[in-house]
DOVOGU-802424 format. One record per residue (C-alpha): residue in three letters; x, y, z. Coordinates in pm, whole numbers, plus 50000, padded with zeros to 5 digits. Layout:
<pts>
 rest    xx    yy    zz
  ALA     X     Y     Z
...
</pts>
This chain:
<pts>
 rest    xx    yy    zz
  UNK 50908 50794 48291
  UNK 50598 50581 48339
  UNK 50231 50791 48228
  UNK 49999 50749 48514
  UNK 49626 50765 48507
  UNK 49391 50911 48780
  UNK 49090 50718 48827
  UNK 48745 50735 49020
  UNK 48635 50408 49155
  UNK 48276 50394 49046
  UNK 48188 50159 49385
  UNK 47905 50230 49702
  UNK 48099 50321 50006
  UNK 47853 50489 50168
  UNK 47669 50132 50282
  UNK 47806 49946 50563
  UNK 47998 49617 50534
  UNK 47954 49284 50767
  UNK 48231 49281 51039
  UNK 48372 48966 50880
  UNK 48315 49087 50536
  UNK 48638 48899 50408
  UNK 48434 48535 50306
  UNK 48325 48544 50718
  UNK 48695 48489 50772
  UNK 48804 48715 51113
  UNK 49199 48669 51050
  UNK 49186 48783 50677
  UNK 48918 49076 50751
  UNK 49147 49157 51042
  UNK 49485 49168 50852
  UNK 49351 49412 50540
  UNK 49115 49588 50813
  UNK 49445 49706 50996
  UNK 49640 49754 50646
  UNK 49335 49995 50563
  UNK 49420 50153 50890
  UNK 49745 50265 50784
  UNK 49641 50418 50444
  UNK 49507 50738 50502
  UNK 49827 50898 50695
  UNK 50102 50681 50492
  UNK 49967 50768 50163
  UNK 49948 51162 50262
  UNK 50277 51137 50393
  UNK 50407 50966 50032
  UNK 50200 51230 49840
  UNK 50375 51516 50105
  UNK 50743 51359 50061
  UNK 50758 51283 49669
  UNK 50638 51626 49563
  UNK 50878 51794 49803
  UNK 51151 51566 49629
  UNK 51063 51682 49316
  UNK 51072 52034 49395
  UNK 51400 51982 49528
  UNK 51509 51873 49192
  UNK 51745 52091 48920
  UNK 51505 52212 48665
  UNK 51533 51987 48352
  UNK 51497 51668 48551
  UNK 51202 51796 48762
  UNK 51035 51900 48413
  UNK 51095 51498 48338
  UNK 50986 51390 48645
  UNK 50706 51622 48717
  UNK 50440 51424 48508
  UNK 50500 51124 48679
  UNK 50458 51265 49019
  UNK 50150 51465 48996
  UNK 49998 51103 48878
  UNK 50140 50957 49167
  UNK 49985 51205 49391
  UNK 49660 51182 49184
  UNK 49625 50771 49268
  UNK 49741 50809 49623
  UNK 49516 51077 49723
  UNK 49238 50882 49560
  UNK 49361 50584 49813
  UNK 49325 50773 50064
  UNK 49033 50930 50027
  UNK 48872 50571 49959
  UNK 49016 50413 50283
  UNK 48924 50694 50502
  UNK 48549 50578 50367
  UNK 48621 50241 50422
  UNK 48811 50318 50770
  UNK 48445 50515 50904
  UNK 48264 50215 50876
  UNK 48523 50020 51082
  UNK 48484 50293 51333
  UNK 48144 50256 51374
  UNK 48183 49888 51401
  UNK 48414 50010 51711
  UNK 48766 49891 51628
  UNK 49010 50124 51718
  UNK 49298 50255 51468
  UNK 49620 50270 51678
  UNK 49853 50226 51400
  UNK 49789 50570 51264
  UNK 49915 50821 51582
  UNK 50226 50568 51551
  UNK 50279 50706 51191
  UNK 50160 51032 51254
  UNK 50441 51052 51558
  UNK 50740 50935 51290
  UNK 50640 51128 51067
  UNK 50697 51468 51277
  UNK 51068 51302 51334
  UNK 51181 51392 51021
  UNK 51073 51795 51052
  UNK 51420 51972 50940
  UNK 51537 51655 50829
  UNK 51667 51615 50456
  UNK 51414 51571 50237
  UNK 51568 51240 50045
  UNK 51510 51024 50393
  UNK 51157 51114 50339
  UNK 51143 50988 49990
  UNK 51385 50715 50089
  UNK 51117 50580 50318
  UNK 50826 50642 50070
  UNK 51029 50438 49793
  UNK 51062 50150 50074
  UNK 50717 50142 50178
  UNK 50602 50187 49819
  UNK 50788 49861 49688
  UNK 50666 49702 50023
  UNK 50255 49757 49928
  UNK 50338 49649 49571
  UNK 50481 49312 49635
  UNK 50209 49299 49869
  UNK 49998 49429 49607
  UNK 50094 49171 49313
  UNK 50084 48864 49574
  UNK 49691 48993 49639
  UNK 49714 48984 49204
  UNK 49840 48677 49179
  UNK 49650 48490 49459
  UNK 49278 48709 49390
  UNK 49108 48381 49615
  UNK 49231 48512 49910
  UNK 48953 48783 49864
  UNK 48704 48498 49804
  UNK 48328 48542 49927
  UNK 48373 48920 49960
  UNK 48133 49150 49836
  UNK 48201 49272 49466
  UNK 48254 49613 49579
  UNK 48482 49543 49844
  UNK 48704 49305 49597
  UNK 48744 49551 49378
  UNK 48793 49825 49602
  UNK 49095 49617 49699
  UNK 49193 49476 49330
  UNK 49204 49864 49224
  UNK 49410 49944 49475
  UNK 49661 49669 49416
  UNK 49690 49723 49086
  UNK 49763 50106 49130
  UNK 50025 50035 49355
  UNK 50163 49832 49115
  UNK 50189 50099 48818
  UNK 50330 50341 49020
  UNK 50573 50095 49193
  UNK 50881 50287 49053
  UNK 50778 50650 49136
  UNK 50960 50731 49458
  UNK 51243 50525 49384
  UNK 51307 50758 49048
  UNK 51289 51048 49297
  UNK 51511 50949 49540
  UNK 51771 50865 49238
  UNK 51698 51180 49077
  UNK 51794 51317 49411
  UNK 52106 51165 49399
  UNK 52027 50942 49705
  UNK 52283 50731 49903
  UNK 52252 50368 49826
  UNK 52360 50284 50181
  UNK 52068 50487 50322
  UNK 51833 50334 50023
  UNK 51909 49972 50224
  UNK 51852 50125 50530
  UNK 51539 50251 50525
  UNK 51393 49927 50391
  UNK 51512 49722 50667
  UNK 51382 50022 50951
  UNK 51068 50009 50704
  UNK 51024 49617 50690
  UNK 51104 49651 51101
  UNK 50833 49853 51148
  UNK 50533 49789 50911
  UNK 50586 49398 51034
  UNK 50541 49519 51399
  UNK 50205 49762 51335
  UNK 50085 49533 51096
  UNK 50090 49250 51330
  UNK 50011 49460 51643
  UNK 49680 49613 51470
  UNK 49584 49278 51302
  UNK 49576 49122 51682
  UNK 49349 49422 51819
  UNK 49147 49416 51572
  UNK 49123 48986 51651
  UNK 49075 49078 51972
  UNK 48764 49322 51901
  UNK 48571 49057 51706
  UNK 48626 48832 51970
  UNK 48815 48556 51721
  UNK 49204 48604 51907
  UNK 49174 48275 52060
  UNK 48979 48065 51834
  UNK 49197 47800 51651
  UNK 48996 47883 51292
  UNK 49173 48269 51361
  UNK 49518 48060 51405
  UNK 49480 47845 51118
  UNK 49359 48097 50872
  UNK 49636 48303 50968
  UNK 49911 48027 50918
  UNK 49791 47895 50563
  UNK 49771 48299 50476
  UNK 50140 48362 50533
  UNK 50322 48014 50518
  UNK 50071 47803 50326
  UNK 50149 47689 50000
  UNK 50004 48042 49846
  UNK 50153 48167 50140
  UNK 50247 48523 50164
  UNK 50585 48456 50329
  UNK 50654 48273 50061
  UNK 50584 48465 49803
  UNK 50713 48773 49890
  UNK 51061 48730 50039
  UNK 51235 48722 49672
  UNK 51114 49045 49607
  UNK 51123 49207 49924
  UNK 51503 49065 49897
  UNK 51573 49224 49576
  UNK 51511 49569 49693
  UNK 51869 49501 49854
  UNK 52087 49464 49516
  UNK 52313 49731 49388
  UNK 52137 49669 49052
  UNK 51772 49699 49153
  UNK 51479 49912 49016
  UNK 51130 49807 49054
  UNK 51028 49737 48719
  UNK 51227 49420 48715
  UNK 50941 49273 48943
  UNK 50707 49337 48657
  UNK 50333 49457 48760
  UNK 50147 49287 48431
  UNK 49869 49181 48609
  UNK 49810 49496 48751
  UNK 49787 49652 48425
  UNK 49592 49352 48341
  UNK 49329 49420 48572
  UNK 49292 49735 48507
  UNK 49239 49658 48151
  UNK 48949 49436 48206
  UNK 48766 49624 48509
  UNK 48770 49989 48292
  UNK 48397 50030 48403
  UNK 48461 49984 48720
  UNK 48658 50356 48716
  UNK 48609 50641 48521
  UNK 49010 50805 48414
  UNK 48970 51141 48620
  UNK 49323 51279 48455
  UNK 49637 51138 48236
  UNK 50034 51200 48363
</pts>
């Protein structure tokens, strides 16, 4: 069982950000622009499916469990809280969210439906954001020339993701879930997150006017194939998910916990799992 802390991000939110607030680069604003996009209604959905997987749970091992989650839900309703701020100013800047009503729809799919695809899918998309999360860790330059409270509004959040990496995937375990399924739902996951992420990152290119412009392009081919590359960096572990033998704390998460070390007054610890 991994203890999980709750913490207020002690950053403005409430002042508006330059449309290219990612160093003036429009494909990298663009790309964590439309990840922010997705937060609000994925997280609420993870926070939703992980404590109804715990409930469905035999007593002693939702006793052991129970801990965990409610830190779980703690950080991710803290996410999205923070990205719903982050998402008004983006608004008002007039880009559009159309990823959301494409989660929202999925999401009613799986009314009536047993509860371990729902935490199947949260497990998936959870060890998706981290290795997502520990490349952003491990490569902090590609939030170079942003505004202090923006980089650590995203640093935070990576790092989070990071200790609670393992959450979801205990649940669906605990559950008793199918391996087969497990595999599945990562590949409908990857299938789908590729496609929105991609789709949204283009509007919101397309709304600042950069689609065409070769510096949009080029920014966008040295951020996922370049020799930092995200492509590259993430395909081993997004690959490992697939082993018999896997559990997400073989992809470590030190520098998360690293971060958050050295940034403690940048939070204050709201509650302790």
């Amino acid at each position: 069982m991994t203890s999980l802390v709750v913490r207020r991000l002690l950053i403005d939110l409430s002042t508006p950000f330059d449309r290219r607030w990612n160093g003036g680069d429009a494909f990298r604003s663009a790309y964590f622009n439309a990840l922010s996009m997705s937060f609000p209604a994925g997280e609420q959905f993870f926070i939703d499916s992980v404590r109804a997987g715990v409930k469905a749970l035999p007593e002693a091992q939702r006793q052991r469990l129970e801990p965990e989650v409610q830190g779980f839900i703690g950080q991710e309703a803290t996410h999205r809280r923070v990205h719903a701020l982050f998402n008004g100013h983006l608004a008002q800047q007039g880009h559009v969210n159309a990823w959301e009503p494409r989660i929202l729809q999925r999401i009613k799919r799986l009314d009536g439906v047993d509860v371990r695809h729902a935490v199947a899918i949260t497990a998936a998309t959870e060890h998706f954001t981290a290795i997502l999360a520990e490349h952003l860790l491990a490569h902090p330059q590609t939030l170079d020339g942003t505004e202090a409270r923006l980089r650590t509004m995203w640093l935070w959040h990576s790092s989070e993701e990071s200790e609670h990496r393992s959450t979801a995937f205990d649940v669906y375990r605990a559950l008793g879930g199918d391996e087969r399924w497990r595999r599945r739902w990562m590949r409908v996951v990857t299938g789908f997150f590729l496609t929105d992420m991609l789709r949204q990152t283009t509007r919101n290119l397309w709304h600042d006017g950069a689609l065409w412009r070769w510096s949009s392009w080029r920014s966008a081919a040295s951020f996922f194939f370049g020799r930092d590359g995200l492509v590259r960096h993430t395909f081993g572990p997004w690959r490992a998910y697939f082993r018999r033998d896997f559990h997400p704390t073989q992809l470590g998460g030190q520098r998360g916990s690293q971060w958050l070390a050295e940034h403690e007054a940048d939070f204050a610890v709201v509650a302790r799992s």
